[in-house]
C-alpha positions as CSV (number, residue, x, y, z in Angstrom):
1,X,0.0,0.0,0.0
2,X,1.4,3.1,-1.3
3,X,0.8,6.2,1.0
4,X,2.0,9.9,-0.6
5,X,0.6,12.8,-0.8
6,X,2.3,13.9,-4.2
7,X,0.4,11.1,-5.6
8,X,-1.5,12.2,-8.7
9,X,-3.9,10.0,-11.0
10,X,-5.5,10.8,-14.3
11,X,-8.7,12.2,-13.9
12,X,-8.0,13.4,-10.4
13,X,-10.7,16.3,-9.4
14,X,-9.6,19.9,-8.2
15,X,-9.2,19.1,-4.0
16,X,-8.8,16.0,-3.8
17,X,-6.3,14.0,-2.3
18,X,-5.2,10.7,-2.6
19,X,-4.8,8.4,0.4
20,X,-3.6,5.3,-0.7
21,X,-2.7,3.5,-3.8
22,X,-2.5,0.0,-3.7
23,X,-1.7,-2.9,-6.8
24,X,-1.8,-6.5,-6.3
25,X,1.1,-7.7,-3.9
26,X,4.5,-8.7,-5.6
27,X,4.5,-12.1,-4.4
28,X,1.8,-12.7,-7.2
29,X,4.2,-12.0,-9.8
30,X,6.2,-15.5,-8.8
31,X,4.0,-17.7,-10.9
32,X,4.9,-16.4,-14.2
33,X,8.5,-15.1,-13.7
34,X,9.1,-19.3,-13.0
35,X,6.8,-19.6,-15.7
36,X,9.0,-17.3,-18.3
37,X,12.1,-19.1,-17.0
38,X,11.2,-22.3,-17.8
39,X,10.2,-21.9,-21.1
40,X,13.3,-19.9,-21.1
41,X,15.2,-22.6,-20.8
42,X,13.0,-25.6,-22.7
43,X,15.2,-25.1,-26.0
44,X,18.4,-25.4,-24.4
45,X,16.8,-28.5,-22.9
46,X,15.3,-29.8,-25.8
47,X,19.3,-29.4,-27.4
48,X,20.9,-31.6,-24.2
49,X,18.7,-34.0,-24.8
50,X,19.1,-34.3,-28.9
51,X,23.4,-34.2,-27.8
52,X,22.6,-36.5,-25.1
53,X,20.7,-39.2,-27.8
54,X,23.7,-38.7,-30.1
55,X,20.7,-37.6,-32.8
56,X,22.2,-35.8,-35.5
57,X,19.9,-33.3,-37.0
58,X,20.7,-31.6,-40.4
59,X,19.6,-28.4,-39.3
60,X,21.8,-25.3,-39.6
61,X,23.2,-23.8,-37.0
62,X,21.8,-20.4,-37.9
63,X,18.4,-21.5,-38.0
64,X,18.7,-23.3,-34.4
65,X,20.4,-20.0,-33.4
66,X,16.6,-17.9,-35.3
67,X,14.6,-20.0,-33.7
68,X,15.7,-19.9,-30.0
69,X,16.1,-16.1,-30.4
70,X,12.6,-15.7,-31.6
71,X,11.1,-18.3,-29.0
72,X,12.9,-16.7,-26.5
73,X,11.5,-13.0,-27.3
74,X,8.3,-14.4,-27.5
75,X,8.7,-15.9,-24.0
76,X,10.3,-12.5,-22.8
77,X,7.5,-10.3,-24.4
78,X,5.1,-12.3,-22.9
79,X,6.6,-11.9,-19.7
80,X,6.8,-8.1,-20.1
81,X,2.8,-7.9,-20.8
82,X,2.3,-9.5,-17.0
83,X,4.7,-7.3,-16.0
84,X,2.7,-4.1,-17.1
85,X,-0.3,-6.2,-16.4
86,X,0.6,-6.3,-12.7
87,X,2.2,-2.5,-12.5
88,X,-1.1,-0.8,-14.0
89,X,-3.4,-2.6,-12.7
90,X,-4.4,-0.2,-9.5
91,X,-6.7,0.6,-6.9
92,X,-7.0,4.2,-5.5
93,X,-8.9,5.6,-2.6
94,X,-9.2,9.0,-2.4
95,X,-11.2,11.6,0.5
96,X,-14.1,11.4,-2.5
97,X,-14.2,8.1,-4.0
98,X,-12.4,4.4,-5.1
99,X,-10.7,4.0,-7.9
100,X,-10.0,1.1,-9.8
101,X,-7.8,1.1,-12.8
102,X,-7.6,-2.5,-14.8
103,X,-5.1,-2.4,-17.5
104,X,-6.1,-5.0,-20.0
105,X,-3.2,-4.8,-23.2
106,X,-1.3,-1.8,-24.4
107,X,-4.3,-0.1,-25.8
108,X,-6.7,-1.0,-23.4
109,X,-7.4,0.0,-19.8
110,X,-10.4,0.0,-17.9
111,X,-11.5,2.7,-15.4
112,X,-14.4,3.1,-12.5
113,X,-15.0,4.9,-9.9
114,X,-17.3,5.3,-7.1
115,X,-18.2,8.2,-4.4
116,X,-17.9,7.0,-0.8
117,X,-21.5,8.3,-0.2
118,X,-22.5,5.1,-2.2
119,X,-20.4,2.3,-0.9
120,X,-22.5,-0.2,1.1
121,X,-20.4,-2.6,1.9
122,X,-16.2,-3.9,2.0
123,X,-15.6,-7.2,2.6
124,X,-12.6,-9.2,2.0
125,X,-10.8,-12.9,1.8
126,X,-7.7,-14.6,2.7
127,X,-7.5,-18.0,1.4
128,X,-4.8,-20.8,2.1
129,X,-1.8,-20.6,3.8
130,X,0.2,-18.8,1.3
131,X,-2.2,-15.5,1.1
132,X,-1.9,-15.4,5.2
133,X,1.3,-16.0,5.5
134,X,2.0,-12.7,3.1
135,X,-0.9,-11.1,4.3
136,X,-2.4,-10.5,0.8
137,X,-5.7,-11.6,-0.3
138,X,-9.3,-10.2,-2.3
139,X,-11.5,-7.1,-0.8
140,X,-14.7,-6.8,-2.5
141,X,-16.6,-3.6,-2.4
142,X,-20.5,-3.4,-2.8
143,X,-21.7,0.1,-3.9
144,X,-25.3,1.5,-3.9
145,X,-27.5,1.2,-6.8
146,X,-26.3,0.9,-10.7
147,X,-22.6,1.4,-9.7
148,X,-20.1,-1.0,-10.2
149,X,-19.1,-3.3,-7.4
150,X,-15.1,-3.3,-7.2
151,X,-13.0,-6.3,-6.6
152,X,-9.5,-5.8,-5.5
153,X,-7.8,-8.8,-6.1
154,X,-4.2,-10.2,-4.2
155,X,-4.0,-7.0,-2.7
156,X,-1.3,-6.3,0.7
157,X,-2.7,-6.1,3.7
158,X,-6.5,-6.3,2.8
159,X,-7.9,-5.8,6.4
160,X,-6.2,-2.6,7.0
161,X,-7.2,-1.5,3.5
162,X,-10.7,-2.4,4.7
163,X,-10.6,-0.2,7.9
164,X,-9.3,2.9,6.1
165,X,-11.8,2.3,3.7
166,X,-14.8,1.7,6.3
167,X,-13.7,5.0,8.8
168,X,-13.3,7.0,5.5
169,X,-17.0,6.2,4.7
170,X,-18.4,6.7,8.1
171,X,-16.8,10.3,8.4
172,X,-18.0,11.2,4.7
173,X,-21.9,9.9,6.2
174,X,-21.0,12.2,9.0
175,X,-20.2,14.9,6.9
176,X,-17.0,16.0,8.5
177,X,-15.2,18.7,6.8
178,X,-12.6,17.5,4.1
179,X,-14.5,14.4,3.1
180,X,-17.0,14.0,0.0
181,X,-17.4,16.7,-1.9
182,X,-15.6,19.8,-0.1
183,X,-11.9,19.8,-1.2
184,X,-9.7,18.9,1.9
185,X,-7.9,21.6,1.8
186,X,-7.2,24.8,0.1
187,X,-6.5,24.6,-3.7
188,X,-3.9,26.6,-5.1
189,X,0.1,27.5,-5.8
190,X,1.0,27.1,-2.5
191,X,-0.1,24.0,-2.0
C-alpha cells in the first residue's frame, strides 16, 4: 500500500487528495517469472537432450540460433505484458471516491469509480496458507445502486485496506469537513 501525498492520478478532481494506492502484492508476480524461465530454458533442454541421444539433426546452426532467439523474445515479451499487467493494474482511494484502474493490453485500460456516499459494503478474503502467511488476499466492495461493485484482487494487507476504507466512509456519512465533496484543503500555488 502506497501512501503519498504527491500522488496524482489521471482524472483526479480539483481538491482532492489521494490516500492510498494500492496494486496486487508482488509475491503474485512469482507464478509467471518461473513460468518465463522455464520456457526460457525448454530449447536449451530440448538441445541436451538431442546431444545426449547422439541424434544428429541436419539443421543449420543459424536456423537453431533464429529459432531460440525468436522463441525466447516471445517468451520475454510475454513476460513483459504481466509485468505491465501487474504494475497498471491499481486501486486508489481517495477523500471522495475508489478507484479502480484495470489495464487490459497496451491499448486498453479500464477505469471506475465510485463516491464513498454510495459504498455499502467492504468485505474481504484470505484463502490458504500462502495468502496469510504474506498477508495478501481479495477485498470486494459493494456500492449502492447501478454502480459498479469493485474487486480488488491479491492486494497487501487487505484488512487494513478495509478499515481505512470503512472509517473514510463513516466520516464522509458524517459529513465531516474534508471528506466527500468539499476539497480537503485549500487549492492553489502554494499548495
Amino acid at each position: 500500500m502506497i501512501s503519498n501525498p504527491q500522488l496524482q492520478f489521471e482524472g483526479e478532481e480539483s481538491g482532492e487528495k489521494v490516500l492510498f494506492m494500492v496494486r496486487a502484492h508482488p509475491i503474485t508476480n512469482l507464478g509467471w517469472l518461473l513460468t518465463a524461465l522455464f520456457l526460457l530454458l525448454v530449447p536449451s533442454a530440448i538441445i541436451a537432450i538431442l546431444i545426449n541421444l547422439s541424434i544428429n539433426i541436419f539443421i543449420p546452426m543459424t536456423t537453431i540460433f533464429l529459432a531460440v532467439l525468436t522463441w525466447s523474445l516471445f517468451v520475454l515479451g510475454g513476460a513483459f505484458l504481466w509485468l505491465l499487467h501487474w504494475f497498471f493494474n491499481i486501486y486508489i482511494l481517495t477523500n471522495r471516491r475508489v478507484v479502480d484502474i484495470d489495464f487490459t493490453g497496451l491499448f486498453h485500460r479500464r477505469m471506475a469509480q465510485a463516491p464513498l456516499k454510495n459504498i455499502e459494503d467492504v468485505t474481504f478474503t484470505k484463502k490458504g496458507i500462502f495468502q496469510n502467511f504474506f498477508d495478501y488476499g481479495d477485498m470486494h466492495i459493494q456500492t449502492a445502486g447501478t454502480l459498479p461493485n469493485f474487486d480488488f484482487h491479491s492486494i497487501p494487507d487487505p484488512e487494513g485496506s478495509l478499515k481505512q476504507i470503512l472509517d473514510l466512509v463513516a466520516k464522509v456519512r458524517r459529513g465531516e469537513k474534508g471528506y466527500g465533496d468539499t476539497p480537503h484543503w485549500p487549492v492553489g500555488p502554494e499548495n
